[in-house]
C-alpha positions as CSV (number, residue, x, y, z in Angstrom):
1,X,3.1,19.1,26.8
2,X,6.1,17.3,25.8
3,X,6.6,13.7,27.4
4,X,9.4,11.2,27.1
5,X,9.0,6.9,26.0
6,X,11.5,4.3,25.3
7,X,11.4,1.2,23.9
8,X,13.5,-1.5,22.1
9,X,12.2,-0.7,19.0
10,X,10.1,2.5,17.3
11,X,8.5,1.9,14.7
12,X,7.0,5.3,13.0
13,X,3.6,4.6,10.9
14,X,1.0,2.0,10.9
15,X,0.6,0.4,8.2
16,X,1.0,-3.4,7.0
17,X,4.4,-3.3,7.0
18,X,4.3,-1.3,10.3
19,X,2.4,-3.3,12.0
20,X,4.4,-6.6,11.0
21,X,7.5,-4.9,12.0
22,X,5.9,-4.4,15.7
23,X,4.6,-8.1,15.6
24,X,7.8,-9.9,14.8
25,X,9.8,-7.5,17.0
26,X,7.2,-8.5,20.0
27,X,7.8,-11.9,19.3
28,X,11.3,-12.1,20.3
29,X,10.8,-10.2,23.7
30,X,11.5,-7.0,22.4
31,X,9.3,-3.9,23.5
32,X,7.6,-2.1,21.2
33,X,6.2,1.6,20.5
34,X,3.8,2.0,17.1
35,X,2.8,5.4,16.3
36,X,0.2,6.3,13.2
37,X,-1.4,9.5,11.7
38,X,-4.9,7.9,11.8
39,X,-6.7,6.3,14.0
40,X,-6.9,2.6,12.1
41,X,-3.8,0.7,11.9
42,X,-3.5,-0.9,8.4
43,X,-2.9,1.5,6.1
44,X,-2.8,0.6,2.5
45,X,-5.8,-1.8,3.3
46,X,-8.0,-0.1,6.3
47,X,-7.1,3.9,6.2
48,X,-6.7,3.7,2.2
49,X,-9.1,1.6,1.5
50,X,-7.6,-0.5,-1.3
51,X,-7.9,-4.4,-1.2
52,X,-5.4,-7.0,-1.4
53,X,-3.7,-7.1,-4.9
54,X,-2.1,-10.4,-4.9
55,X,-0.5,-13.2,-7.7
56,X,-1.9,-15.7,-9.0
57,X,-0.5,-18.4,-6.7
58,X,-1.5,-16.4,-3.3
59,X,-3.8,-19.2,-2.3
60,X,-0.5,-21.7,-2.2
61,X,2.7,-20.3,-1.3
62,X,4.0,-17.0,-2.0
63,X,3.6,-14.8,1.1
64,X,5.2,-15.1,4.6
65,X,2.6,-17.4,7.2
66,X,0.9,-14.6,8.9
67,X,-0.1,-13.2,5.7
68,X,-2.3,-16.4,5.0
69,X,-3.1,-16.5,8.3
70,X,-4.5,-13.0,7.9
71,X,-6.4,-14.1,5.0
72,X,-7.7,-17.2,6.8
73,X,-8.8,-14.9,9.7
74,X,-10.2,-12.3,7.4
75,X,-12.4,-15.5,6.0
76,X,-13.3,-17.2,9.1
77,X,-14.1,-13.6,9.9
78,X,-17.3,-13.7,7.6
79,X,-18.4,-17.3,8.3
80,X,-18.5,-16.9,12.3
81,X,-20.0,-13.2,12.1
82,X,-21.9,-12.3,9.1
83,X,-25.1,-14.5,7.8
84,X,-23.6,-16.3,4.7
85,X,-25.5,-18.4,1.9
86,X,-24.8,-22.2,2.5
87,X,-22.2,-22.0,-0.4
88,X,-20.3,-19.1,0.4
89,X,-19.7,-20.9,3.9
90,X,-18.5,-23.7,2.3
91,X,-16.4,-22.0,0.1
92,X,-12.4,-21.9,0.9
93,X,-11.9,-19.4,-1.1
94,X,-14.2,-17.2,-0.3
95,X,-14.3,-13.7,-1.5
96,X,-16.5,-11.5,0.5
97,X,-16.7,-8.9,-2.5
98,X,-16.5,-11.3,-5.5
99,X,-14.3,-8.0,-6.9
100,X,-12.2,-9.1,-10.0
101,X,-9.0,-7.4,-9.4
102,X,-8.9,-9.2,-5.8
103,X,-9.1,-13.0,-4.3
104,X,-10.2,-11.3,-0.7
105,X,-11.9,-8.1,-1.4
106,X,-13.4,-7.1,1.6
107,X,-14.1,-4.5,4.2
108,X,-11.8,-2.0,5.5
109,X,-12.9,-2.3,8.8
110,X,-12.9,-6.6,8.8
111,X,-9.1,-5.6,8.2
112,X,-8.9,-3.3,10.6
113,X,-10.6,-6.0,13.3
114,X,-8.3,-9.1,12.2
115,X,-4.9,-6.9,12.3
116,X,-5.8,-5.9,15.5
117,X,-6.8,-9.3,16.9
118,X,-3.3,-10.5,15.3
119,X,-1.5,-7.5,17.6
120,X,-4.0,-8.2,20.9
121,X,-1.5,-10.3,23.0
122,X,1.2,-8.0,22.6
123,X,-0.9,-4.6,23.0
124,X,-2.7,-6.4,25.7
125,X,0.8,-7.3,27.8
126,X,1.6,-3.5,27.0
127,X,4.7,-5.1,24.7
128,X,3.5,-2.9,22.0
129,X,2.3,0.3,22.5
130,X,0.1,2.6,20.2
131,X,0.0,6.2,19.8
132,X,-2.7,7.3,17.3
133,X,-2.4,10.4,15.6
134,X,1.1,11.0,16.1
135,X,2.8,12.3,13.1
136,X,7.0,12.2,12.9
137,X,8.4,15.9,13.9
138,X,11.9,15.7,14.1
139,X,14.7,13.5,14.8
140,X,18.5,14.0,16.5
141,X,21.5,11.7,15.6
142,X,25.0,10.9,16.8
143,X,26.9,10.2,13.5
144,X,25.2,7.1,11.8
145,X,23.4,6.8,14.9
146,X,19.5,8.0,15.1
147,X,19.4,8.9,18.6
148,X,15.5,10.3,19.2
149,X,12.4,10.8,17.0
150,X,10.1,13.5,18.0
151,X,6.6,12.4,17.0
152,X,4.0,15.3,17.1
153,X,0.0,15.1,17.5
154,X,-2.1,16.2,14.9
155,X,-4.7,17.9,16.9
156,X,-3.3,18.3,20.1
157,X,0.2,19.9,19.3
158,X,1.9,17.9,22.1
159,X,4.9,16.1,21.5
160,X,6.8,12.9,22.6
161,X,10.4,12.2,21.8
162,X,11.0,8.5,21.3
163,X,14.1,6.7,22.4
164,X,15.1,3.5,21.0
165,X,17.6,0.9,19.9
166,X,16.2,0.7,16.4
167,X,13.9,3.0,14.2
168,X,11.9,1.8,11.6
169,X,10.6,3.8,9.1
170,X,7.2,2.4,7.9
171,X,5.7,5.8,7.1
172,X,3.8,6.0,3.9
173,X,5.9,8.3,2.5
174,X,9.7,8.3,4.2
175,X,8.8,11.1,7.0
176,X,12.0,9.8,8.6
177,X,13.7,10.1,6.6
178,X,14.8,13.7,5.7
179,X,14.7,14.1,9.6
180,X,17.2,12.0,10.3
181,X,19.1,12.5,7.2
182,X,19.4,9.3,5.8
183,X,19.8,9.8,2.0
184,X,17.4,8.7,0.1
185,X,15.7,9.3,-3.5
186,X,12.2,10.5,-5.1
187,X,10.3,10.5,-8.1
188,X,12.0,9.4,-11.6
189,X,15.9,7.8,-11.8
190,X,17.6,9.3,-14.7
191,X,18.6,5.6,-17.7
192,X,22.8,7.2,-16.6
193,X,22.2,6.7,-12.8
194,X,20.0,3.1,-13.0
195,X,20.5,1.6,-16.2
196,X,16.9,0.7,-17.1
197,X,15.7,0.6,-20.7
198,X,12.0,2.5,-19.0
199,X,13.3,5.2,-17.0
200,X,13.7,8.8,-18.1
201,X,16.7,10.2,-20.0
202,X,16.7,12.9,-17.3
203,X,15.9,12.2,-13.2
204,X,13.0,14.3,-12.0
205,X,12.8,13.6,-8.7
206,X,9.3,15.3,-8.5
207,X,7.6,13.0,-11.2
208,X,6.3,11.1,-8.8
209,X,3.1,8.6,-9.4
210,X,-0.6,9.2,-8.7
211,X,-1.7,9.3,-5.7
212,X,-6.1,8.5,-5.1
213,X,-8.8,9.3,-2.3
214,X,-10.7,6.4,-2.1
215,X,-14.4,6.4,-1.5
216,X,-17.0,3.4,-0.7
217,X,-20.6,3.4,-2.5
218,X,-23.5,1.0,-2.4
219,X,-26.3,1.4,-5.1
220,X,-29.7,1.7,-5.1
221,X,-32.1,1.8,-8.1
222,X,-34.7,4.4,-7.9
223,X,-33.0,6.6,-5.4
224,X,-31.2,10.0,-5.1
225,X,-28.2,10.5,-3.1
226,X,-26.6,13.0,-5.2
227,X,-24.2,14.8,-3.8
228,X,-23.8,18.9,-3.6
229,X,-21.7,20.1,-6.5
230,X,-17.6,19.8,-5.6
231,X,-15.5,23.4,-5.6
232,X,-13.6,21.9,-8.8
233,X,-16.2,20.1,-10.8
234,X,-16.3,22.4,-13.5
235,X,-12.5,22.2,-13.9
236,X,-12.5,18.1,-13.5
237,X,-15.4,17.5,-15.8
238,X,-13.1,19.1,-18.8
239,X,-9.5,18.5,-18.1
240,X,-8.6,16.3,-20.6
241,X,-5.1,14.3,-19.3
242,X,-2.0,14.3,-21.8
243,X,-2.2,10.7,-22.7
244,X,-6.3,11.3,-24.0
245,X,-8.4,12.1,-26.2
246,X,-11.2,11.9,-23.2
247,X,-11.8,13.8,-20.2
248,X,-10.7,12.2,-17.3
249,X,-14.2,11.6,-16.0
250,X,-15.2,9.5,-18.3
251,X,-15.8,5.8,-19.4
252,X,-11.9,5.6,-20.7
253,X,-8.9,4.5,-19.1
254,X,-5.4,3.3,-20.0
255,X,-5.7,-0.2,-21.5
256,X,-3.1,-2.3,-19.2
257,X,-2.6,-4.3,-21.5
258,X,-0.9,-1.6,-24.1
259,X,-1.0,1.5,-22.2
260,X,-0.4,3.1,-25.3
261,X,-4.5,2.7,-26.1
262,X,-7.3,3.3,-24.2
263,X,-9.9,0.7,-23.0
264,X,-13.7,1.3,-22.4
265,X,-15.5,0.7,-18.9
266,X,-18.7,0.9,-17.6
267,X,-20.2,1.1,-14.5
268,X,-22.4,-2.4,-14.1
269,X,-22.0,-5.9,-15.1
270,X,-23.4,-6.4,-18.5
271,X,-23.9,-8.3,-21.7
272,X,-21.9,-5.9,-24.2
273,X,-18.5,-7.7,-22.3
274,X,-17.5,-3.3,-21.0
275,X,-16.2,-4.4,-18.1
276,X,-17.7,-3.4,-15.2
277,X,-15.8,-1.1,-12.6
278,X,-18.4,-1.2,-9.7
279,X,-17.5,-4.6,-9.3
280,X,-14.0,-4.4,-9.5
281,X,-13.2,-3.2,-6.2
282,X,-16.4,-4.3,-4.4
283,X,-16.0,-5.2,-1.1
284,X,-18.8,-6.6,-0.1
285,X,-21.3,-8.5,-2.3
286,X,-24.9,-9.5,-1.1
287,X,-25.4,-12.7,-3.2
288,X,-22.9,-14.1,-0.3
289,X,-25.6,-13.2,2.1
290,X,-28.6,-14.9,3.5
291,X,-30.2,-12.4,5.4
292,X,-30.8,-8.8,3.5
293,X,-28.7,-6.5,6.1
294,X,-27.2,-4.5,3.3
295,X,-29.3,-2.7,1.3
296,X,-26.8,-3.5,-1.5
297,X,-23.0,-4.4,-3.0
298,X,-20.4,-1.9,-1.2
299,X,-18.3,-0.7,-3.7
300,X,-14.1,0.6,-3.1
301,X,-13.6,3.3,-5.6
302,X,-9.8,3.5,-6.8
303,X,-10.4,3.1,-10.6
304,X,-7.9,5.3,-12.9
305,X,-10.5,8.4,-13.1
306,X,-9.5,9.4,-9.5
307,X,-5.8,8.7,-9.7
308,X,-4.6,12.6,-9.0
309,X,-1.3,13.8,-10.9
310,X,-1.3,17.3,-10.9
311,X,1.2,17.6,-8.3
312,X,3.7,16.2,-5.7
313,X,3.0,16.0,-2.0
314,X,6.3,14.9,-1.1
315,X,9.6,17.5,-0.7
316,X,7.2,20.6,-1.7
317,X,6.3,22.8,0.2
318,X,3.3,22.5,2.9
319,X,1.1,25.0,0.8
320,X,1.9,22.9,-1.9
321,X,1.3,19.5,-0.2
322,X,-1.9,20.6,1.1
323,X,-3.2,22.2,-2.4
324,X,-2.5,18.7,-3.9
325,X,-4.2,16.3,-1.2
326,X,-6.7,18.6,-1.5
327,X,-6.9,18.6,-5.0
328,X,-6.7,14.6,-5.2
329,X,-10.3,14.9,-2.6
330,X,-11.8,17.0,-5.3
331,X,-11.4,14.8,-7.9
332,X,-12.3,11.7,-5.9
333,X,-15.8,13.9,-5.2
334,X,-16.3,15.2,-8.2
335,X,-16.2,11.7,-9.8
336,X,-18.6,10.6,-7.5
337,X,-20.6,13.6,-8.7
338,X,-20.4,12.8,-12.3
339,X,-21.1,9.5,-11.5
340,X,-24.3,10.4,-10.0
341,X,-25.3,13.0,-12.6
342,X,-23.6,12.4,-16.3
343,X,-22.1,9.4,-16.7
344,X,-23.5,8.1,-20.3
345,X,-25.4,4.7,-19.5
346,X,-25.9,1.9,-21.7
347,X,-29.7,2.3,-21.6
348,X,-29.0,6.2,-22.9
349,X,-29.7,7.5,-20.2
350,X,-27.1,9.6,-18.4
351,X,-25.9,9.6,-14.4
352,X,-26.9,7.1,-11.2
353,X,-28.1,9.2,-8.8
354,X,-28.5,5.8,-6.4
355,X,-25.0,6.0,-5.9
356,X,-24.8,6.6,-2.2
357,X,-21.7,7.7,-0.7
358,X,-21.4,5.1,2.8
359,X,-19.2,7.1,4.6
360,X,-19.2,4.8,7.4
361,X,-17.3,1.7,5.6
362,X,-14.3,4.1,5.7
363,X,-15.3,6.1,8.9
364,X,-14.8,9.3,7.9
365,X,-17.2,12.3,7.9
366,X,-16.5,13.6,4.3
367,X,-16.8,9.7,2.8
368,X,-13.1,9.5,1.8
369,X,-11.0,7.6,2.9
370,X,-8.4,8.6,6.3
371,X,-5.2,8.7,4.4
372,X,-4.6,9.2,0.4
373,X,-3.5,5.7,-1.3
374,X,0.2,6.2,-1.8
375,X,2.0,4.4,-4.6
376,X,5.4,5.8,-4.2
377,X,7.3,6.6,-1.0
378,X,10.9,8.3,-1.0
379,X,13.2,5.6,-1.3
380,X,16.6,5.3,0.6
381,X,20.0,5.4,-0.8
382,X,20.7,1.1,-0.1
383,X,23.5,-1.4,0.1
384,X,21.8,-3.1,-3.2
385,X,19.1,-1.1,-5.6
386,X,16.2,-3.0,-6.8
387,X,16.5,-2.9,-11.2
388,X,14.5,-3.3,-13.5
389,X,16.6,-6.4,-14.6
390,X,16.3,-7.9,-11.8
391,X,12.5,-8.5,-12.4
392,X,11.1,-6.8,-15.7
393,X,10.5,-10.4,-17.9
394,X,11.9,-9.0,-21.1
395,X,15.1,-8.5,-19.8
396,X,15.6,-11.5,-17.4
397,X,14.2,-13.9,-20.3
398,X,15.9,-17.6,-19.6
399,X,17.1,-16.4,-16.5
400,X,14.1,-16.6,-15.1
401,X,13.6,-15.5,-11.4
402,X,16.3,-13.9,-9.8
403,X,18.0,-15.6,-6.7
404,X,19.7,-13.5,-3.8
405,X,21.7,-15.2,-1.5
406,X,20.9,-12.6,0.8
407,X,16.6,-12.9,0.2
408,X,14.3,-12.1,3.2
409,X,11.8,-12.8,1.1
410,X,9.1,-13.2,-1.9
411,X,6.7,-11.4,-3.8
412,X,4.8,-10.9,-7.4
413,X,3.1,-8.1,-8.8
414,X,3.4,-6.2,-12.8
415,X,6.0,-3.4,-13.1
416,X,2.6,-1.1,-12.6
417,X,3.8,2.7,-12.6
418,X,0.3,4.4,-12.4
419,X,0.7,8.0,-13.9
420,X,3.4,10.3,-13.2
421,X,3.0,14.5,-12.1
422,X,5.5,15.0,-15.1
423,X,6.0,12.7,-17.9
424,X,2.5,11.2,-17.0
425,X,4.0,8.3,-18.6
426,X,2.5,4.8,-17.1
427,X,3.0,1.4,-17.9
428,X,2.1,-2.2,-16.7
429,X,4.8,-4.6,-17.4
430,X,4.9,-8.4,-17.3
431,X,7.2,-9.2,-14.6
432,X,8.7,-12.4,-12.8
433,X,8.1,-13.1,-9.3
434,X,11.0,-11.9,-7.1
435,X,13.0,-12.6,-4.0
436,X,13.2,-9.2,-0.9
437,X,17.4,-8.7,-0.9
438,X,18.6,-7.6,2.5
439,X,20.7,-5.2,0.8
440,X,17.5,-3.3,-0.4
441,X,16.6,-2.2,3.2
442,X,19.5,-1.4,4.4
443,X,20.8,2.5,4.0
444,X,24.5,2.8,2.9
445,X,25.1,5.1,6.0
446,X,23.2,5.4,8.9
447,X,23.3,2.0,11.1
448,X,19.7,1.6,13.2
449,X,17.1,3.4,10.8
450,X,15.7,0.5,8.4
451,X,12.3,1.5,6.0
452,X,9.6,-1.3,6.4
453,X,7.6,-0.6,3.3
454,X,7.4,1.3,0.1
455,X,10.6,3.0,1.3
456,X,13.1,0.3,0.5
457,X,15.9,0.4,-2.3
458,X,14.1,-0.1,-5.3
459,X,13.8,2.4,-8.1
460,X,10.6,3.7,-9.2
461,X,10.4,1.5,-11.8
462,X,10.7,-1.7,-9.6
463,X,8.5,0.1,-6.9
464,X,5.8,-0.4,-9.1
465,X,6.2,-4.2,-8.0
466,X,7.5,-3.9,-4.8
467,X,4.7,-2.1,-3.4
468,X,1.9,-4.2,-2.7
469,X,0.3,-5.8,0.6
470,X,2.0,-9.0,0.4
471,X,5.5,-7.4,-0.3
472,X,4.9,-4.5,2.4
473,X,3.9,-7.2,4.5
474,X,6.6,-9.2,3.8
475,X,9.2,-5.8,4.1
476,X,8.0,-4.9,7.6
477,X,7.7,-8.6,9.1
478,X,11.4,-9.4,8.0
479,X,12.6,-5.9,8.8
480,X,11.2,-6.2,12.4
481,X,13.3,-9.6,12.9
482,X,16.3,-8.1,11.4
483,X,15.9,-5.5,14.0
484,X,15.6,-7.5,16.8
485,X,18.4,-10.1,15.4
486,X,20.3,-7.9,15.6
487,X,19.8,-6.5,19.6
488,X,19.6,-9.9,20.6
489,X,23.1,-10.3,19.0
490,X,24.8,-7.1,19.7
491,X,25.7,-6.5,16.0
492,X,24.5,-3.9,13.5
493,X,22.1,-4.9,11.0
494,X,24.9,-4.3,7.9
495,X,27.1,-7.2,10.1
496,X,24.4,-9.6,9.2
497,X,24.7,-9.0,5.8
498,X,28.5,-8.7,5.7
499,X,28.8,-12.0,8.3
500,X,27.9,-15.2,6.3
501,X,27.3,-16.7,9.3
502,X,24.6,-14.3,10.9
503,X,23.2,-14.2,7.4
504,X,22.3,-17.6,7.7
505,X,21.3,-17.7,11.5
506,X,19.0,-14.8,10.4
507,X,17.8,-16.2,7.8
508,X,16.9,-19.1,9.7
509,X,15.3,-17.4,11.8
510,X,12.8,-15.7,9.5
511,X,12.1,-19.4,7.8
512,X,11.2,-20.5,11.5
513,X,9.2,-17.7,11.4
514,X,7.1,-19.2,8.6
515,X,8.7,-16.7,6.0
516,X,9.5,-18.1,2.6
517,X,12.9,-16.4,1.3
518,X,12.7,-18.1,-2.3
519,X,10.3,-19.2,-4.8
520,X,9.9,-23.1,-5.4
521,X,11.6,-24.4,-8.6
522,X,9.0,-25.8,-10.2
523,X,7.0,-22.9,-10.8
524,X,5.0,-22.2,-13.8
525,X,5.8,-18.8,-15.4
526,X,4.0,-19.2,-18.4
């Protein structure tokens, strides 16, 4: 079956910055079609399964206002629904996991149930509509015009070609945009073409960063949930990664703080100061509970023994693609397996076969999570590339933050390039907080396809900043304005860059909008 749809806007992939895109498109009358490979909207945070990594001053300014009032709602979520102690409900801060990599750790599906409450009115009135499962297929276009998308069902086969005024691109990984042919880069820049004292002497467009299968685990003492035995165990348990002297499953990762040493981990809290990586993604921690409805802590698993770099799974071939996310599953599973059966304890005993795999915290039937956790998208050819001067700290020194005139927005994170297929080179670098350009999501050809997430024009260098939840967020919401801006206008998107008076009107718009396009003056960087 192939059907026909048109709306204002078409917006290809689900996730945060997806989703925002739809939002602040609905909001200016516009109409709306969503589609997403899964069936959670979300997608770093509900199909991946990775909470919030944030900066430190998240809890004050920093993020656009539906961002905090997503973190308000995921909060008042806990205190109307779930039986908290007396001081966890009187706690404004609250974090439903107590993780220590996250402010809000929390549930995939409280995510999933706040995102969609935020989208209700609009999904409700039919102003957005949602097609789950649909996966990008094709695309036709009239010189720098995208004319159609074709989206494609997963299971079903049929088809739907999409008609629209504006396509946005907030796939996790580009799909767009190959079909459309909007140029666009991968993997590693070469120091000739960017300039940056971290990338490679040579461009590899293939040495592209980890990508991880996410699991959830509670714990219980005395119990045996042991998995059966993955396919690759045997090869896991003994590869040894370049940058090693360990196996990969074991108690040693990459130090962040000099990634040229290795740091030791454990998997409990404890009074030898290993930290503990159960609790660093845990979403859900019963000492915030009154009642016992959890038989214990829910755990997110996306530590650096389950990042998978043994091959691409974007521009290679299917067989290829499919070998690799199937790959990364193994190693997710077989981690869990050696977690259950070998991992050295501090008592001296080996393996915690109370690790239960809860497959229904990510609602899947083989425990992992719906969609790999993507770090690095392709990345389109734009009017202005993201640097590594423009952010890394070393290099920016008394210049501090940099200001664009043309900024749609703010954001924080390290330079954090998580292992690489090739080089398996990694680092963590102290970065300042940065302003969104407009220049970085807009393509240097075509003139209604914008990216709305990992996809903008940043290198991968600076994409190890750029792609967190707030700043996806933060992408998509603007990118959806711009969009509609825009049509309501009768201008191309590249006119509001080049017109100093729509750039202002715009950008006006987006500060209505409770979007914060520059960081305040008075900030400590220390």
């Amino acid at each position: 079956m192939h059907r026909e749809k048109r709306a204002d806007v078409i917006v290809l992939g689900g996730g945060l910055g997806g989703c925002m895109a739809s939002l602040s498109a609905a909001k200016m009358g516009l109409n709306v079609i969503l589609t997403e490979e899964t069936d959670w909207i979300g997608g770093q945070l509900t199909s991946q399964g990775v909470p919030l990594d944030e900066h430190p001053w998240i809890e004050q300014f920093g993020c656009t206002a539906t961002y905090r009032e997503f973190r308000n709602r995921v909060r008042e979520y806990y205190k109307t629904n779930y039986p908290l102690t007396d001081a966890a409900k009187k706690d404004d801060f609250l974090n439903p996991g107590n993780a220590w990599v996250s402010r809000l750790s929390h549930e995939p599906k409280v995510a999933l149930k706040v995102l969609e409450d935020m989208l209700a009115p609009y999904l409700n009135s039919g102003r957005i509509q949602i097609y789950y499962h649909y996966k990008p297929d094709s695309a036709s276009t009239d010189g720098d015009f995208v004319t159609t998308v074709t989206v494609r069902h997963l299971s079903k086969g049929d088809k739907i070609t999409l008609f629209g005024k504006y396509f946005i691109d907030a796939t996790e990984v580009g799909d767009v945009l190959p079909l459309a042919n909007v140029e666009y880069v991968t993997g590693a820049e070469s120091k000739e073409t960017t300039g940056e004292p971290h990338a490679l002497e040579q461009e590899d467009p293939l040495d592209m960063q980890s990508i991880t299968y996410v699991f959830a685990v509670d714990y219980l003492e005395g119990k045996d949930f042991t998995i059966e035995k993955p396919e690759q165990y045997e090869f896991w348990k003994q590869f040894i990664p370049s940058y090693s002297t360990y196996p990969l499953l074991s108690w040693y990762a990459v130090n962040s703080e000099d990634t040229s040493t290795l740091k030791e981990f454990t998997l409990f809290p404890n009074d030898k100061n290993i930290p503990s990586l159960f609790t660093y993604r845990r979403a859900l921690a019963v000492d915030n509970l009154s009642e016992d409805i959890y038989e214990g802590d829910v755990s997110l698993i996306n530590w650096p023994q389950n990042d998978y770099f043994l091959g691409a799974i974007v521009d290679v071939s299917e067989e290829e693609r499919q070998k690799n996310l199937n790959g990364a599953k193994q190693l997710s599973l077989s981690l869990l397996y050696w977690l259950q059966t070998e991992a050295p304890r501090l008592d001296g005993g080996k393996g915690y076969p109370g690790l239960r795999l809860r497959k229904d915290v990510l609602g899947t039937e083989d425990g992992l999570a719906k969609y790999p956790y993507i770090r690095e998208s392709r990345r389109i050819k734009s009017v202005y590339t993201i640097t590594e001067m423009d952010v890394n700290k070393q290099f920016r020194g008394e210049k501090g933050i940099r200001k664009y005139k043309d900024s749609i927005g703010v954001g924080s994170y390290h330079l954090d390039l998580h292992h690489t297929v090739h080089s398996n080179r990694t680092f963590y670098l102290p970065s300042y907080p940065y302003e969104i350009p407009l220049g970085a999501v807009l393509p240097i050809r075509m003139k209604n396809i914008l990216p709305a997430c990992k996809n903008i024009g940043t290198t991968q260098i600076t994409n190890g900043c750029y792609r967190v939840h707030p700043t996806e967020w933060n992408i998509g919401e603007s990118v959806g304005f711009l969009a509609a801006y825009a049509i309501l206008n009768n201008i191309t998107v590249h006119d509001v860059r080049d017109n100093q008076d729509h750039l202002l009107s715009y950008q006006k718009m987006l500060e209505q909008n409770g979007i914060q396009l520059h960081w305040p003056e008075n900030i400590d960087l220390a």
